[in-house]
FIDRENKOL-642215 format. One record per residue (C-alpha): residue number from 1; residue in three letters; x, y, z. Coordinates in steps of 0.5 Angstrom, whole numbers, plus 2048, in hexadecimal, padded with zeros to 3 digits. Example, Ala and Ser with C-alpha at 12.3 -4.5 7.8 and 13.67 -1.06 7.14 Angstrom:
REM residues 2
+------+------+-----+-----+-----+
! resi ! resn !   u !   v !   w !
+------+------+-----+-----+-----+
!    1 !  ALA ! 819 ! 7F7 ! 810 !
!    2 !  SER ! 81B ! 7FE ! 80E !
+------+------+-----+-----+-----+
//
This chain:
REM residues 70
+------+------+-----+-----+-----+
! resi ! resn !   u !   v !   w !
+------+------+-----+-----+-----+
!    1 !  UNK ! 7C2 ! 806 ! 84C !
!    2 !  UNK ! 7C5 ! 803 ! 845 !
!    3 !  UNK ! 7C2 ! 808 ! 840 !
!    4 !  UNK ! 7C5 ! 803 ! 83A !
!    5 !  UNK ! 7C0 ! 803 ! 834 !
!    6 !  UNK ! 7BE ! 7FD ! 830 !
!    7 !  UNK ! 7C2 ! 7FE ! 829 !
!    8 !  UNK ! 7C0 ! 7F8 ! 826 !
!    9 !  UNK ! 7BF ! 7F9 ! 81F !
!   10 !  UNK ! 7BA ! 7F6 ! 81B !
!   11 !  UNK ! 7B9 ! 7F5 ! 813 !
!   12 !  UNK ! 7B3 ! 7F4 ! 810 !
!   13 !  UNK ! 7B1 ! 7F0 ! 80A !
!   14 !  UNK ! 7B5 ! 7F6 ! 805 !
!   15 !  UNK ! 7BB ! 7F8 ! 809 !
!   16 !  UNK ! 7BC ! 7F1 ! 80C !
!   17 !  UNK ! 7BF ! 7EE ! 805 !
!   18 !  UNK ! 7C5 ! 7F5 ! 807 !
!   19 !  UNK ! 7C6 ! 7F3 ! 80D !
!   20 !  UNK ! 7CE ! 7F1 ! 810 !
!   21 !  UNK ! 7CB ! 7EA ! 811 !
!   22 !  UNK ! 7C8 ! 7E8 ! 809 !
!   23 !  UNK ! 7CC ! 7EE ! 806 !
!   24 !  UNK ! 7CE ! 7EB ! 800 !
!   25 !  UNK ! 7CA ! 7E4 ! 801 !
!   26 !  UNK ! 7C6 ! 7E6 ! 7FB !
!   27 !  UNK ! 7BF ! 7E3 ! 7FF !
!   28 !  UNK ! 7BA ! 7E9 ! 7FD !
!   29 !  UNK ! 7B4 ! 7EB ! 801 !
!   30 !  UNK ! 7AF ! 7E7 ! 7FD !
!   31 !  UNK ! 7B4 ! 7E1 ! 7FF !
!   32 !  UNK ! 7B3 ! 7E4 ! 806 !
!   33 !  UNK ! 7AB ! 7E5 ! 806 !
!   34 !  UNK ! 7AB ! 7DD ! 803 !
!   35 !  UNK ! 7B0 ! 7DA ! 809 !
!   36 !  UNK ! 7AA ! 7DE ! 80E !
!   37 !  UNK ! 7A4 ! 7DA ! 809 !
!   38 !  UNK ! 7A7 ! 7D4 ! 80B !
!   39 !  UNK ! 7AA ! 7D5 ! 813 !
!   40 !  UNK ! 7B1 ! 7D4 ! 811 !
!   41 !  UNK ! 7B3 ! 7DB ! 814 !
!   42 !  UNK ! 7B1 ! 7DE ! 81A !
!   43 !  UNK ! 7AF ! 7E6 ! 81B !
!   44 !  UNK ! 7AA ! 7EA ! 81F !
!   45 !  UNK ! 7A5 ! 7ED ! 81D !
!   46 !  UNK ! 7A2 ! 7F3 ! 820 !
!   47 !  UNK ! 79C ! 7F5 ! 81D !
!   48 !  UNK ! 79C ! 7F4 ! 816 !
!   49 !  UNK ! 7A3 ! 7F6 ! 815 !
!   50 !  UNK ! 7A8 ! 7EF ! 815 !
!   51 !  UNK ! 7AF ! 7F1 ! 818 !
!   52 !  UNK ! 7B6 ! 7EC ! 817 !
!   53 !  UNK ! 7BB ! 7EE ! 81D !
!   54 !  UNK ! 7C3 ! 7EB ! 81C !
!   55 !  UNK ! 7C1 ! 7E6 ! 820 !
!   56 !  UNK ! 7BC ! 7E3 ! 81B !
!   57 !  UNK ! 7C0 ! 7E3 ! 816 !
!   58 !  UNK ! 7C5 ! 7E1 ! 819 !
!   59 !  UNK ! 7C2 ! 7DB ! 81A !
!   60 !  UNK ! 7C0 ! 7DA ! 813 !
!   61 !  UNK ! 7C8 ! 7DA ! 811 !
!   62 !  UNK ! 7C8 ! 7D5 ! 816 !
!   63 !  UNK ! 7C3 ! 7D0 ! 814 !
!   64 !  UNK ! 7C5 ! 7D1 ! 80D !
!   65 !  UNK ! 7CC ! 7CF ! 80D !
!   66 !  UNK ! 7CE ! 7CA ! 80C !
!   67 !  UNK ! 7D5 ! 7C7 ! 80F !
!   68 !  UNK ! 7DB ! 7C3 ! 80B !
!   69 !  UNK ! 7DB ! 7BC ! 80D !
!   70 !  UNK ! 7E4 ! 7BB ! 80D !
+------+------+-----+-----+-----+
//
């Protein structure tokens, strides 16, 4: 039986802008709160709490970057 825990991390609107993905971005929680608003990032949302893992933010940086044309 594999007793492996899930340690996954998750960051919510305050600690996300600190996290290894955004660290030094500058992107700010309200700028987060306001991607969440219009879709344009994806999170879960147990309850009332709204959570970031990497894999969200990631794909934010992804879907932001815009790639040189040479």
């Amino acid at each position: 039986m594999d007793n492996k825990q899930n340690t996954e991390k998750y960051w919510t609107y305050d600690t996300a802008p600190d996290s290894p993905v955004l660290q030094g971005m500058g992107i700010t929680s309200r700028q987060l709160r306001r991607w969440v608003e219009q879709g344009k990032l994806s999170h879960i949302k147990p309850g009332n709490r709204v959570l970031f893992s990497e894999a969200h933010l990631r794909e934010l940086v992804e879907r932001s970057t815009i790639n040189a044309v040479r």
